[in-house]
N, C-alpha and C positions, 0 to 999 in steps of 0.2 A: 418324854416319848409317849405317844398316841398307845394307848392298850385297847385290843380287842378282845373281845368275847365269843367264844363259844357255845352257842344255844342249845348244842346238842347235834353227834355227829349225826351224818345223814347220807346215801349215796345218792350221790351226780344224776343217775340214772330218776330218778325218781322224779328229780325238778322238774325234768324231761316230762316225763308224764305231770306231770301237775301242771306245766305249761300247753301239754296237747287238751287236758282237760277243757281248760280255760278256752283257749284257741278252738275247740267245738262249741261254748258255748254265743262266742263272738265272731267269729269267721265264718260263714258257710261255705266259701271256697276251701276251704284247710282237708283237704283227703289224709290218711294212713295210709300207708301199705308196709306188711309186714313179714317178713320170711322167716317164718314159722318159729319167732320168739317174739311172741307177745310180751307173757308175763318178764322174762328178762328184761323191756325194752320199758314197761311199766307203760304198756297201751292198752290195758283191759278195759280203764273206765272208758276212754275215747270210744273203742271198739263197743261195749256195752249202749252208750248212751247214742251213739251215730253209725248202725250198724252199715245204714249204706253209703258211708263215705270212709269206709275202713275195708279193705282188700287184703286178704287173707294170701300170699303168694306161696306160699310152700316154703322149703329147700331149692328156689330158684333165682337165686340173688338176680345175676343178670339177667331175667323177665324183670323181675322189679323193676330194675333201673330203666328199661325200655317203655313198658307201662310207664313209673313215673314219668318221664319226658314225653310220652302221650299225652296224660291226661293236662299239662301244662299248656295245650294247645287249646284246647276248648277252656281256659281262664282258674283252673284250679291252681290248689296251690298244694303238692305233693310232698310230704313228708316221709320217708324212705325210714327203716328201721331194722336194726339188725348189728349184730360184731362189728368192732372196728374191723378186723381181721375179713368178714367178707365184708364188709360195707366198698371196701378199697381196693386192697390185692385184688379178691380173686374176680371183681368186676370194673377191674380199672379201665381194660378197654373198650366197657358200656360205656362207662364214665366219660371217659375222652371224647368219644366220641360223639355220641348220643347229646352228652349235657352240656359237656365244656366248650366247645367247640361252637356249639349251636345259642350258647347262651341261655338254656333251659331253666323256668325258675324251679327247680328241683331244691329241696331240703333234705340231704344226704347226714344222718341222727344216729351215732355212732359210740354205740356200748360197751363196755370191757375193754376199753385202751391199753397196750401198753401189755406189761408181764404182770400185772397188779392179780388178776385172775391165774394164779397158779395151780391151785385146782384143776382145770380144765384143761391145763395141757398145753404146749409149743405149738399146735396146730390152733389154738383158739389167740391165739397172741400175735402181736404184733407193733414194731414202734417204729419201720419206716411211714406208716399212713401218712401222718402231718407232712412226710416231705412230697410223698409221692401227688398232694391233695392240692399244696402249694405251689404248684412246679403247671396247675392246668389252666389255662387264661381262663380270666375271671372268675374263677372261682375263690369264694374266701372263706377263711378256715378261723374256727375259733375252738378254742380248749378252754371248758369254764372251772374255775376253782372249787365250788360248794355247792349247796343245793339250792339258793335260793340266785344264785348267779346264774343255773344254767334254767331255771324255770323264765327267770328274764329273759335271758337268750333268746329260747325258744321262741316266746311270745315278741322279740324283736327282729327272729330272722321272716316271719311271715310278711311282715310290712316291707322286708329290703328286697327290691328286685334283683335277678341273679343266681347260681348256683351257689351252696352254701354247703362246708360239711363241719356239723357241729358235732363235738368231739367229750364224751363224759362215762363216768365209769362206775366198777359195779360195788369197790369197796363204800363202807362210811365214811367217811370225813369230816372233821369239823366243818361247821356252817355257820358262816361269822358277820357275811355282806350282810346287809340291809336287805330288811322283807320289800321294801317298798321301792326300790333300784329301778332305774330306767338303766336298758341296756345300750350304750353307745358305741355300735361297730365302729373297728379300727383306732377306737382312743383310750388309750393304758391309764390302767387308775393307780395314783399315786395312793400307797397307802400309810407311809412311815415317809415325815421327811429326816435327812440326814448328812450330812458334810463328809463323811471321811469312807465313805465304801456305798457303793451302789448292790443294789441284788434283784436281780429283775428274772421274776418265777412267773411259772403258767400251770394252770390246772391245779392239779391236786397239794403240787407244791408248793403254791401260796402260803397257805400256810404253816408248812415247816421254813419258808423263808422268813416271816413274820417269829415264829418263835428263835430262829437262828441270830435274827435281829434284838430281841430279847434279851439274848447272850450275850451278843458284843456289847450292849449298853453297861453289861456290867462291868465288862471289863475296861468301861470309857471309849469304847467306839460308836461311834455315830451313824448308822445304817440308814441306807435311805432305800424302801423297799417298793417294788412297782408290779402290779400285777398285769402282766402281757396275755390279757385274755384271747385276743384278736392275732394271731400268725401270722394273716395276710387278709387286708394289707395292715403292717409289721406300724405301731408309731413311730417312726424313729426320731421323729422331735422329743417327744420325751425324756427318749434313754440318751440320747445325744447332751439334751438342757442339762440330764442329771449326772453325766458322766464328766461335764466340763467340772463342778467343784468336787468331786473326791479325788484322791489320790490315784483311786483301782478301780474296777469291776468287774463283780463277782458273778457271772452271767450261768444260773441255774437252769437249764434245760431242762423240760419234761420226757425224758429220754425212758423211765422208768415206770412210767404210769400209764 
Protein backbone atom coordinates (compact mmCIF):
# COMPACT_ATOMS: atom_id res chain seq x y z
CA UNK A 1 0.00 0.00 0.00
CA UNK A 2 1.29 3.44 -1.34
CA UNK A 3 2.25 5.67 2.15
CA UNK A 4 2.07 9.18 2.25
CA UNK A 5 3.59 11.78 4.24
CA UNK A 6 2.86 14.60 6.05
CA UNK A 7 5.36 17.75 5.73
CA UNK A 8 3.73 19.57 8.17
CA UNK A 9 0.04 20.74 8.72
CA UNK A 10 -0.77 23.85 6.96
CA UNK A 11 -4.09 25.77 6.15
CA UNK A 12 -5.86 25.79 2.57
CA UNK A 13 -6.09 29.38 2.82
CA UNK A 14 -2.59 30.13 2.76
CA UNK A 15 -1.67 28.10 -0.64
CA UNK A 16 -4.28 30.54 -1.77
CA UNK A 17 -2.18 33.31 -0.98
CA UNK A 18 1.03 31.80 -2.04
CA UNK A 19 -0.56 31.11 -5.29
CA UNK A 20 -1.92 34.95 -5.58
CA UNK A 21 1.82 35.76 -4.81
CA UNK A 22 3.16 34.08 -7.57
CA UNK A 23 0.21 34.84 -9.89
CA UNK A 24 1.38 38.81 -9.37
CA UNK A 25 4.59 38.08 -10.02
CA UNK A 26 3.76 36.33 -13.49
CA UNK A 27 0.37 37.65 -14.67
CA UNK A 28 -0.17 41.10 -14.96
CA UNK A 29 -3.71 40.62 -15.83
CA UNK A 30 -4.33 38.81 -12.29
CA UNK A 31 -6.51 41.80 -10.20
CA UNK A 32 -7.62 41.13 -6.24
CA UNK A 33 -10.52 42.44 -4.83
CA UNK A 34 -11.19 42.04 -1.44
CA UNK A 35 -14.18 42.54 1.05
CA UNK A 36 -12.52 43.73 3.79
CA UNK A 37 -10.65 40.32 4.88
CA UNK A 38 -7.46 40.58 3.65
CA UNK A 39 -5.41 39.07 6.18
CA UNK A 40 -8.04 36.00 6.64
CA UNK A 41 -7.97 35.56 2.85
CA UNK A 42 -3.84 35.62 3.12
CA UNK A 43 -3.77 38.52 0.28
CA UNK A 44 -1.41 41.05 2.22
CA UNK A 45 1.66 40.13 0.07
CA UNK A 46 -0.44 40.38 -3.22
CA UNK A 47 -1.94 43.52 -1.87
CA UNK A 48 1.65 44.92 -0.64
CA UNK A 49 3.61 44.02 -3.60
CA UNK A 50 0.70 45.15 -6.53
CA UNK A 51 -1.03 47.94 -4.74
CA UNK A 52 -2.84 48.95 -7.92
CA UNK A 53 -4.20 45.71 -8.96
CA UNK A 54 -5.68 45.02 -5.54
CA UNK A 55 -9.25 46.66 -4.70
CA UNK A 56 -9.96 47.08 -1.39
CA UNK A 57 -14.06 46.71 -1.33
CA UNK A 58 -15.31 46.93 2.09
CA UNK A 59 -18.19 45.01 3.79
CA UNK A 60 -19.81 44.97 0.23
CA UNK A 61 -19.60 41.56 -1.25
CA UNK A 62 -22.12 42.25 -4.06
CA UNK A 63 -20.13 45.40 -5.45
CA UNK A 64 -17.43 42.95 -5.55
CA UNK A 65 -18.95 40.74 -7.58
CA UNK A 66 -20.31 43.47 -9.94
CA UNK A 67 -16.66 45.14 -10.10
CA UNK A 68 -15.17 41.73 -10.61
CA UNK A 69 -17.40 41.08 -13.80
CA UNK A 70 -16.48 44.64 -14.88
CA UNK A 71 -13.10 44.50 -14.69
CA UNK A 72 -13.19 41.18 -16.93
CA UNK A 73 -14.37 43.21 -19.76
CA UNK A 74 -11.34 45.30 -20.33
CA UNK A 75 -9.07 41.71 -20.27
CA UNK A 76 -8.20 41.25 -16.53
CA UNK A 77 -8.53 38.48 -14.78
CA UNK A 78 -10.51 39.03 -11.26
CA UNK A 79 -9.80 37.08 -8.26
CA UNK A 80 -12.80 37.82 -5.64
CA UNK A 81 -12.09 37.09 -1.89
CA UNK A 82 -13.87 36.70 1.11
CA UNK A 83 -16.08 33.72 3.38
CA UNK A 84 -17.34 30.96 1.67
CA UNK A 85 -20.51 32.00 3.68
CA UNK A 86 -20.64 35.60 1.66
CA UNK A 87 -18.50 34.61 -1.28
CA UNK A 88 -22.05 32.56 -2.34
CA UNK A 89 -25.25 32.94 -0.14
CA UNK A 90 -25.44 36.24 0.42
CA UNK A 91 -24.24 37.30 -3.26
CA UNK A 92 -25.75 34.48 -5.17
CA UNK A 93 -27.78 36.58 -7.25
CA UNK A 94 -24.59 38.89 -8.32
CA UNK A 95 -23.33 35.64 -9.07
CA UNK A 96 -26.07 34.34 -11.38
CA UNK A 97 -26.44 36.93 -12.83
CA UNK A 98 -23.66 39.03 -13.43
CA UNK A 99 -21.09 35.95 -13.87
CA UNK A 100 -22.88 32.85 -14.62
CA UNK A 101 -24.93 33.58 -16.93
CA UNK A 102 -22.85 35.93 -18.93
CA UNK A 103 -19.88 33.73 -18.75
CA UNK A 104 -17.50 36.04 -16.85
CA UNK A 105 -13.85 34.99 -16.32
CA UNK A 106 -14.33 35.83 -12.55
CA UNK A 107 -12.37 33.78 -9.82
CA UNK A 108 -14.82 33.59 -6.99
CA UNK A 109 -11.72 32.31 -3.68
CA UNK A 110 -13.61 31.10 -0.95
CA UNK A 111 -12.25 30.87 2.86
CA UNK A 112 -13.67 29.18 5.95
CA UNK A 113 -15.84 26.54 4.24
CA UNK A 114 -18.00 24.53 5.90
CA UNK A 115 -18.68 24.52 10.15
CA UNK A 116 -14.62 23.89 10.35
CA UNK A 117 -14.59 27.84 11.72
CA UNK A 118 -16.58 27.36 14.89
CA UNK A 119 -15.36 30.09 16.62
CA UNK A 120 -16.91 32.45 14.55
CA UNK A 121 -20.25 31.55 14.75
CA UNK A 122 -23.48 29.95 12.41
CA UNK A 123 -23.54 33.20 10.67
CA UNK A 124 -19.97 32.82 9.33
CA UNK A 125 -20.75 29.12 8.07
CA UNK A 126 -21.88 27.53 5.53
CA UNK A 127 -22.07 23.91 3.65
CA UNK A 128 -24.70 24.42 0.93
CA UNK A 129 -22.05 26.71 -1.23
CA UNK A 130 -20.68 23.77 -3.36
CA UNK A 131 -24.24 22.91 -4.18
CA UNK A 132 -25.66 26.18 -4.78
CA UNK A 133 -22.07 27.01 -7.00
CA UNK A 134 -22.57 23.73 -9.03
CA UNK A 135 -26.13 24.15 -10.06
CA UNK A 136 -24.88 27.72 -12.20
CA UNK A 137 -23.94 27.06 -15.91
CA UNK A 138 -20.43 26.97 -16.40
CA UNK A 139 -19.27 27.65 -13.71
CA UNK A 140 -16.69 25.03 -12.11
CA UNK A 141 -16.10 24.47 -8.61
CA UNK A 142 -13.19 22.92 -6.99
CA UNK A 143 -12.44 21.98 -3.24
CA UNK A 144 -8.68 21.53 -2.72
CA UNK A 145 -7.25 19.05 -0.03
CA UNK A 146 -3.89 20.73 1.31
CA UNK A 147 -1.78 23.54 0.93
CA UNK A 148 0.25 22.77 -1.69
CA UNK A 149 -2.94 21.51 -3.92
CA UNK A 150 -4.77 24.61 -3.47
CA UNK A 151 -1.51 27.01 -4.33
CA UNK A 152 -1.66 24.78 -7.67
CA UNK A 153 -5.16 25.45 -8.11
CA UNK A 154 -4.96 28.95 -7.80
CA UNK A 155 -2.10 29.29 -10.06
CA UNK A 156 -4.25 26.91 -12.65
CA UNK A 157 -7.60 28.58 -12.33
CA UNK A 158 -5.98 31.80 -14.02
CA UNK A 159 -4.95 30.07 -17.35
CA UNK A 160 -8.83 28.35 -17.51
CA UNK A 161 -11.32 30.46 -19.17
CA UNK A 162 -14.65 30.83 -17.28
CA UNK A 163 -16.20 31.43 -13.94
CA UNK A 164 -14.44 29.37 -11.23
CA UNK A 165 -15.22 29.09 -7.42
CA UNK A 166 -12.42 27.83 -5.63
CA UNK A 167 -13.21 26.39 -2.31
CA UNK A 168 -10.32 26.15 0.88
CA UNK A 169 -10.27 26.75 4.51
CA UNK A 170 -9.11 28.36 7.60
CA UNK A 171 -8.02 25.19 9.69
CA UNK A 172 -4.31 23.29 9.37
CA UNK A 173 -4.14 20.31 7.68
CA UNK A 174 -1.86 17.92 6.73
CA UNK A 175 -0.05 18.67 3.49
CA UNK A 176 0.96 15.70 1.77
CA UNK A 177 0.65 16.43 -2.48
CA UNK A 178 3.56 17.32 -4.13
CA UNK A 179 5.24 20.77 -4.06
CA UNK A 180 5.83 20.49 -7.69
CA UNK A 181 1.91 19.35 -8.84
CA UNK A 182 0.44 20.70 -12.04
CA UNK A 183 -3.16 21.21 -11.29
CA UNK A 184 -5.50 19.27 -13.77
CA UNK A 185 -9.18 20.61 -13.75
CA UNK A 186 -11.89 18.19 -13.85
CA UNK A 187 -9.43 15.02 -13.38
CA UNK A 188 -9.55 13.07 -9.88
CA UNK A 189 -6.19 11.85 -8.73
CA UNK A 190 -6.00 8.48 -7.83
CA UNK A 191 -4.10 8.09 -4.81
CA UNK A 192 -4.22 4.48 -3.05
CA UNK A 193 -5.10 1.70 -5.66
CA UNK A 194 -7.36 -0.90 -4.14
CA UNK A 195 -9.85 -3.94 -5.05
CA UNK A 196 -12.23 -4.38 -2.26
CA UNK A 197 -13.85 -0.82 -1.26
CA UNK A 198 -13.67 2.50 -3.17
CA UNK A 199 -13.43 5.92 -0.99
CA UNK A 200 -13.66 8.93 -2.85
CA UNK A 201 -12.90 12.27 -0.52
CA UNK A 202 -12.78 16.13 -1.36
CA UNK A 203 -10.96 18.90 0.48
CA UNK A 204 -9.94 18.54 3.69
CA UNK A 205 -10.99 15.12 3.87
CA UNK A 206 -8.53 13.66 1.74
CA UNK A 207 -6.78 12.85 4.06
CA UNK A 208 -8.56 11.37 6.73
CA UNK A 209 -9.80 9.14 3.74
CA UNK A 210 -6.17 8.23 3.13
CA UNK A 211 -5.44 7.34 6.89
CA UNK A 212 -9.21 5.47 7.03
CA UNK A 213 -7.50 3.53 4.24
CA UNK A 214 -4.55 2.84 6.59
CA UNK A 215 -7.00 1.13 8.79
CA UNK A 216 -8.66 -1.14 6.50
CA UNK A 217 -5.20 -2.51 5.18
CA UNK A 218 -4.82 -3.81 8.45
CA UNK A 219 -7.51 -5.32 8.84
CA UNK A 220 -6.79 -7.00 5.07
CA UNK A 221 -9.05 -4.59 3.19
CA UNK A 222 -7.96 -3.16 0.12
CA UNK A 223 -9.04 0.52 -0.13
CA UNK A 224 -8.74 2.25 -3.18
CA UNK A 225 -8.79 6.17 -2.42
CA UNK A 226 -9.44 9.07 -5.10
CA UNK A 227 -9.28 12.59 -4.33
CA UNK A 228 -12.36 14.43 -6.12
CA UNK A 229 -10.73 17.87 -6.06
CA UNK A 230 -12.85 19.15 -9.13
CA UNK A 231 -17.02 19.16 -8.15
CA UNK A 232 -17.87 20.15 -11.47
CA UNK A 233 -17.21 19.14 -13.94
CA UNK A 234 -17.49 15.83 -11.53
CA UNK A 235 -14.77 12.78 -13.25
CA UNK A 236 -17.04 10.25 -13.30
CA UNK A 237 -14.88 8.03 -15.46
CA UNK A 238 -12.87 7.61 -12.67
CA UNK A 239 -15.13 6.74 -9.91
CA UNK A 240 -17.16 4.75 -12.39
CA UNK A 241 -13.47 2.52 -13.59
CA UNK A 242 -13.00 2.30 -9.72
CA UNK A 243 -16.23 1.24 -8.64
CA UNK A 244 -16.65 -1.66 -11.35
CA UNK A 245 -13.80 -3.93 -9.18
CA UNK A 246 -14.92 -3.51 -5.56
CA UNK A 247 -17.58 -4.98 -3.97
CA UNK A 248 -19.09 -1.22 -2.32
CA UNK A 249 -18.44 2.40 -2.20
CA UNK A 250 -17.76 4.46 0.42
CA UNK A 251 -18.58 7.90 -0.96
CA UNK A 252 -17.13 10.64 1.78
CA UNK A 253 -18.59 13.87 1.16
CA UNK A 254 -17.12 17.13 2.29
CA UNK A 255 -20.32 18.10 4.02
CA UNK A 256 -18.36 19.26 7.18
CA UNK A 257 -15.63 21.24 6.26
Amino acid sequence: MKKFTNTGNKDTRSGFGAGMTQLGKTNPNVVALCADLTGSLKMDEFQANHPERFFQIGIAEANMMGIAAGLTIGGKIPFTGTFANFSTGRVYDQIRQSIAYSGKNVKICASHAGVTLGEDGATHQILEDIGLMKMLPGMTVINTCDYNQTKAATLAIAEHKGPVYLRFGRPSVANFTPEDQTFDIGKAVHLIEGTDVTIVATGHLVWEAILAAETLDKQGISAEVINIHTIKPLDNEAILNSVKKPAALLLLKNTTI
